[in-house]
N, CA, C and O atoms as CSV, one atom per row, in Angstrom:
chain,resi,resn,atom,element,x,y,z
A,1,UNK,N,N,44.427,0.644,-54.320
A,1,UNK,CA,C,43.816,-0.439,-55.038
A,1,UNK,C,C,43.277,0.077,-56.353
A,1,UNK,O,O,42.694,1.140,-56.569
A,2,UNK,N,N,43.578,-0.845,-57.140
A,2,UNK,CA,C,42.908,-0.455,-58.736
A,2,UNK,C,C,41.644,-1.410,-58.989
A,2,UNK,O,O,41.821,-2.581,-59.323
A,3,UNK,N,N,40.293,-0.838,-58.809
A,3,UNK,CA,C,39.064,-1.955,-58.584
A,3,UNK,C,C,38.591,-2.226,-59.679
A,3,UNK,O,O,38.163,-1.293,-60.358
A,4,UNK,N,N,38.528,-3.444,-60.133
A,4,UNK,CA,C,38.237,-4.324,-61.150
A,4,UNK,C,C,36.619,-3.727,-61.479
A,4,UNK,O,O,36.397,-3.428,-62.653
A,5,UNK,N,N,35.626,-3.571,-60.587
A,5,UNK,CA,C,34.950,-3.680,-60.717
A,5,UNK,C,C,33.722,-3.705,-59.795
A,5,UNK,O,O,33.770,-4.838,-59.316
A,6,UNK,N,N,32.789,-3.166,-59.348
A,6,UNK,CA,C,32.048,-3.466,-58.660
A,6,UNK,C,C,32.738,-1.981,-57.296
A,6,UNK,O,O,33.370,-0.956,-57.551
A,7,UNK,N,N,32.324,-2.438,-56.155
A,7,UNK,CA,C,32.236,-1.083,-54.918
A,7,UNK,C,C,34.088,-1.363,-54.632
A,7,UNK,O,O,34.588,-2.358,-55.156
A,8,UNK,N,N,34.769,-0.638,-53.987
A,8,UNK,CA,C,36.116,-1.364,-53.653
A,8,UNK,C,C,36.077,-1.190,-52.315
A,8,UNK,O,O,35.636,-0.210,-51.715
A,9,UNK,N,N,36.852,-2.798,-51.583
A,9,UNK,CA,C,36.594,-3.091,-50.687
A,9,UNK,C,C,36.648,-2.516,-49.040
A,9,UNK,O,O,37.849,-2.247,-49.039
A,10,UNK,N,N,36.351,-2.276,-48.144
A,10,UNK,CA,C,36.605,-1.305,-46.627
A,10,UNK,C,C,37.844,-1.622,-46.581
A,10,UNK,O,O,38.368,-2.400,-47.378
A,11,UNK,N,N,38.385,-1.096,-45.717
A,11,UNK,CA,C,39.939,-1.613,-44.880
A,11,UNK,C,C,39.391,-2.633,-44.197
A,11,UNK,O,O,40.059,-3.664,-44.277
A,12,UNK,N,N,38.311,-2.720,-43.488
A,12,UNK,CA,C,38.055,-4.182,-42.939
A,12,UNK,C,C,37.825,-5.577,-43.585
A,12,UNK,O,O,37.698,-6.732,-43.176
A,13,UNK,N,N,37.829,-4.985,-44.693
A,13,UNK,CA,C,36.982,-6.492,-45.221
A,13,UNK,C,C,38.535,-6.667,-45.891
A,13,UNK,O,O,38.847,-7.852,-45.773
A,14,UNK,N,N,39.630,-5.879,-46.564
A,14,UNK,CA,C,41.137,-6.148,-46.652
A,14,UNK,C,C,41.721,-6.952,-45.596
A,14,UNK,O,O,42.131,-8.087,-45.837
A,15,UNK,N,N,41.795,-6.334,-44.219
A,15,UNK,CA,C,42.415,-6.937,-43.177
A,15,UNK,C,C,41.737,-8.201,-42.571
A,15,UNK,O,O,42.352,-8.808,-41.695
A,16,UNK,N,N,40.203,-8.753,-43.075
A,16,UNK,CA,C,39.691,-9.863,-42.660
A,16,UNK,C,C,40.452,-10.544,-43.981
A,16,UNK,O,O,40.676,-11.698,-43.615
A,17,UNK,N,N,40.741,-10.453,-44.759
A,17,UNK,CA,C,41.055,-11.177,-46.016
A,17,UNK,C,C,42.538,-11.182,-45.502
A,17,UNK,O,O,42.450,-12.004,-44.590
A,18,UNK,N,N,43.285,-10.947,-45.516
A,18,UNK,CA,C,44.890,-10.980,-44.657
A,18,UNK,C,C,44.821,-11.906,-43.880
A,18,UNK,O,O,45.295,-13.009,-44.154
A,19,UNK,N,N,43.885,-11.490,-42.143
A,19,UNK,CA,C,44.022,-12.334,-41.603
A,19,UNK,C,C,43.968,-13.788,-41.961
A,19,UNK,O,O,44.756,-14.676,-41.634
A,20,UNK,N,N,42.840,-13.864,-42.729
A,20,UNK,CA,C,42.100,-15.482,-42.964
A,20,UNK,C,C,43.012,-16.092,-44.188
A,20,UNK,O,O,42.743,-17.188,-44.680
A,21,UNK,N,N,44.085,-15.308,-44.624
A,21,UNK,CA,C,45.232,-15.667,-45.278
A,21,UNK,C,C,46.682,-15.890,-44.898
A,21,UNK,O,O,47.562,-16.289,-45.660
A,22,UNK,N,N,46.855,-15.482,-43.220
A,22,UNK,CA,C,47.767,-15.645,-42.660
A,22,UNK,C,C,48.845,-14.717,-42.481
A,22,UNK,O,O,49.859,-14.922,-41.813
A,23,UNK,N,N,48.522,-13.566,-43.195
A,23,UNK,CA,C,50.013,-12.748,-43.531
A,23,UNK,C,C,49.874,-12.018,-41.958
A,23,UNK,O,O,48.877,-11.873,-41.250
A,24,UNK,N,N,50.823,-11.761,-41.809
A,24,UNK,CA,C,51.033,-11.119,-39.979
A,24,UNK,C,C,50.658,-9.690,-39.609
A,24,UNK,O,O,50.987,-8.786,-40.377
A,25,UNK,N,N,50.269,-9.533,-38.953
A,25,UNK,CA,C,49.226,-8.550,-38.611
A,25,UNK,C,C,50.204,-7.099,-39.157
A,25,UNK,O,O,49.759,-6.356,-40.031
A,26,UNK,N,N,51.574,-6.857,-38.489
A,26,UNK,CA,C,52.285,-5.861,-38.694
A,26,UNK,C,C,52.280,-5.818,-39.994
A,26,UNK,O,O,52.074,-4.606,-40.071
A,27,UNK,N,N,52.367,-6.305,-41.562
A,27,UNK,CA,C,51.826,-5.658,-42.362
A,27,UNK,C,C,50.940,-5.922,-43.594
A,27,UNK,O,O,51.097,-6.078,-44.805
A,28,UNK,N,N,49.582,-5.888,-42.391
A,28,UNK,CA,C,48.391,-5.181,-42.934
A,28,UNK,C,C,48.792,-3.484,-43.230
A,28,UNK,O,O,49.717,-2.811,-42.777
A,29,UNK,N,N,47.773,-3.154,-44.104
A,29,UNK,CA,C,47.689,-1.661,-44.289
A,29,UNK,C,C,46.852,-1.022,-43.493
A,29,UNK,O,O,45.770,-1.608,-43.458
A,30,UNK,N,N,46.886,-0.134,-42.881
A,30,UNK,CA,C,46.695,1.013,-42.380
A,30,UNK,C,C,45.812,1.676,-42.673
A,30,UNK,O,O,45.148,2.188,-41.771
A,31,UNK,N,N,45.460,1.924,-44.123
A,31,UNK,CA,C,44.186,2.688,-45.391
A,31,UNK,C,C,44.002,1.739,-46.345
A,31,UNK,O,O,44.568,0.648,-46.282
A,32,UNK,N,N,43.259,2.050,-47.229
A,32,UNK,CA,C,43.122,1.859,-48.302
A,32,UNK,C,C,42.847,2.801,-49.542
A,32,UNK,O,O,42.003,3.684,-49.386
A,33,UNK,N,N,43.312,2.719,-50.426
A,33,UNK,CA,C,42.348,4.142,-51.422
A,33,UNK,C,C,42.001,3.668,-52.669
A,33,UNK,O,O,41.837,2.452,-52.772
A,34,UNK,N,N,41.857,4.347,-53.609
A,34,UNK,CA,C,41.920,3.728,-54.725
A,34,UNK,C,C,42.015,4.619,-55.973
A,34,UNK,O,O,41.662,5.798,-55.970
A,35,UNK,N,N,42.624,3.835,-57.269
A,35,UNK,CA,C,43.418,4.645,-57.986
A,35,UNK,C,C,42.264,4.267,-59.301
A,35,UNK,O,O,41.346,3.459,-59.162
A,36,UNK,N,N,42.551,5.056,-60.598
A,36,UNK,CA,C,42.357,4.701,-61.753
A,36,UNK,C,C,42.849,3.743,-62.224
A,36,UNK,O,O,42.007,3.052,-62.798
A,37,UNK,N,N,44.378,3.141,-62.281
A,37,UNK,CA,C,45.324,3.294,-63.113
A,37,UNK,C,C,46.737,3.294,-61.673
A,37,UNK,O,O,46.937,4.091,-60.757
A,38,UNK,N,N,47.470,1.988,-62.091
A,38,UNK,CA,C,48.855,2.605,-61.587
A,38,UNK,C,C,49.602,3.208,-62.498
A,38,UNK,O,O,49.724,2.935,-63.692
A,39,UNK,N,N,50.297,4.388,-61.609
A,39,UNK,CA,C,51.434,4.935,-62.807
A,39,UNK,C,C,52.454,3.605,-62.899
A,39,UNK,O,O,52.808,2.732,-62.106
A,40,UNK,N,N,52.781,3.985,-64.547
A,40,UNK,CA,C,54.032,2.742,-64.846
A,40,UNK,C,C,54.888,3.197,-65.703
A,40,UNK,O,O,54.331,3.894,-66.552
A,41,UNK,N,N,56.137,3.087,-65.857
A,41,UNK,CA,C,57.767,3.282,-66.539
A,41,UNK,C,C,56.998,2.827,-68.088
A,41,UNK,O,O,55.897,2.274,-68.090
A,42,UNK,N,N,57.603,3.085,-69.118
A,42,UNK,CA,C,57.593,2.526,-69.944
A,42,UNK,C,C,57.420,0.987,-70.135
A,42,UNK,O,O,56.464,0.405,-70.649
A,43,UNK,N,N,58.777,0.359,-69.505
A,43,UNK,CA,C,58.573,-1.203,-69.245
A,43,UNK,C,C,57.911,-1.826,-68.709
A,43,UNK,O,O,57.950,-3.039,-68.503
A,44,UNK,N,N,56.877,-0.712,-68.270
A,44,UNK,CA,C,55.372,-1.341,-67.425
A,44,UNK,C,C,55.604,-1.791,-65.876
A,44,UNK,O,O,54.797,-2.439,-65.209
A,45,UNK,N,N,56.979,-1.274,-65.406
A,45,UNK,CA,C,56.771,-1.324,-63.714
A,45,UNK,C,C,56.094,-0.067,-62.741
A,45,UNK,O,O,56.315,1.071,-63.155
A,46,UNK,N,N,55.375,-0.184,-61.615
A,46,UNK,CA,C,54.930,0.218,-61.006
A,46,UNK,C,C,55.455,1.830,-60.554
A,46,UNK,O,O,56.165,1.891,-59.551
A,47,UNK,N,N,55.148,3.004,-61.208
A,47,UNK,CA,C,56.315,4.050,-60.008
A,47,UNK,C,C,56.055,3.892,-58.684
A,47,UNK,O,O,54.889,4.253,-58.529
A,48,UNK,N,N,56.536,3.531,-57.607
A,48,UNK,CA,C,56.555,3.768,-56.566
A,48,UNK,C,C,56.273,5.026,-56.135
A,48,UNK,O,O,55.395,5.354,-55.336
A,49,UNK,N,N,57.196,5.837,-56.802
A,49,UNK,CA,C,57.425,7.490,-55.968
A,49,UNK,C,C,56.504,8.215,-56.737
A,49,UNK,O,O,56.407,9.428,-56.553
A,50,UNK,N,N,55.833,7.658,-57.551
A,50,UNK,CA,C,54.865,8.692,-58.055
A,50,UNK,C,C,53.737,8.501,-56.486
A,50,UNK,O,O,53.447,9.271,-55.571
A,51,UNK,N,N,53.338,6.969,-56.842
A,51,UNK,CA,C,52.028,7.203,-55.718
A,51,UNK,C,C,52.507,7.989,-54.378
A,51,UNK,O,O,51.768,8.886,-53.972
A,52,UNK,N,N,53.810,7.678,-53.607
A,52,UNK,CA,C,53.982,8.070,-52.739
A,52,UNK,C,C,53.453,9.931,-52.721
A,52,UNK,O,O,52.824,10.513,-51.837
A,53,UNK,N,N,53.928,10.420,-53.882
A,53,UNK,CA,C,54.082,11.949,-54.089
A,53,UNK,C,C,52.436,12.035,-53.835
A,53,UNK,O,O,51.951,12.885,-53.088
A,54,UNK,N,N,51.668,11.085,-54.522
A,54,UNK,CA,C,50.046,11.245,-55.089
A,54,UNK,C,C,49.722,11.387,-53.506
A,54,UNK,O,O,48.957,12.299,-53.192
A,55,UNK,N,N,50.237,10.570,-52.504
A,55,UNK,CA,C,49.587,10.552,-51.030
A,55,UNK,C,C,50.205,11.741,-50.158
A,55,UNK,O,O,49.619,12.409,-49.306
A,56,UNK,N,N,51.375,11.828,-50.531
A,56,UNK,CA,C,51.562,13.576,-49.576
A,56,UNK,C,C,50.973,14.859,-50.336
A,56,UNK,O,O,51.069,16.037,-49.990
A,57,UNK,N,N,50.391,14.366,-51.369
A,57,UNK,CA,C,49.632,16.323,-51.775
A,57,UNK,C,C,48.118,16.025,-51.505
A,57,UNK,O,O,47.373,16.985,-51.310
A,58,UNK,N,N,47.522,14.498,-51.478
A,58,UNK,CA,C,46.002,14.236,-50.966
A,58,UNK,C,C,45.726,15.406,-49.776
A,58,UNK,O,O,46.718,15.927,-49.267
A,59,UNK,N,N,44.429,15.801,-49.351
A,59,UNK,CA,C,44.146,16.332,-48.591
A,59,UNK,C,C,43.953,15.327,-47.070
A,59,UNK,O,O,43.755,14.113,-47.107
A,60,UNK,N,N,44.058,16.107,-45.842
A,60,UNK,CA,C,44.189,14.619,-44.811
A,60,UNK,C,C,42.392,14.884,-44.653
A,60,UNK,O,O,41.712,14.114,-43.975
C-alpha cells in the first residue's frame, strides 16, 4: 500500500473492508506493507517484478 496519509491500515481493518465489499474471501491478502512510491516504467505502469524482487530480499 502507498498511504495517502495518516497511520496505514492493519490487515484487519483491509479484510473487514473486502468483506463488507463483497470480494471473496480467497482473494483477500495475506499481509499488508507499505511502500513510498510504486516503482513505474516510464509510461507510468506499475513494475510488478520489481515489488515482487522488493518482497523476496525483505527480511522474514
Amino acid at each position: 500500500m502507498v498511504p495517502s496519509g495518516g497511520d496505514a491500515p492493519s490487515l484487519a481493518a483491509v479484510q473487514e473492508h473486502l468483506k463488507n465489499n463483497g470480494l471473496a474471501k480467497p482473494k483477500w491478502p495475506e499481509e499488508v506493507g507499505e511502500i513510498d512510491e510504486f516503482p513505474r516504467t516510464p509510461s507510468g505502469k506499475v513494475q510488478k517484478f520489481v515489488l515482487r524482487e522488493r518482497l523476496r530480499e525483505r527480511p522474514a
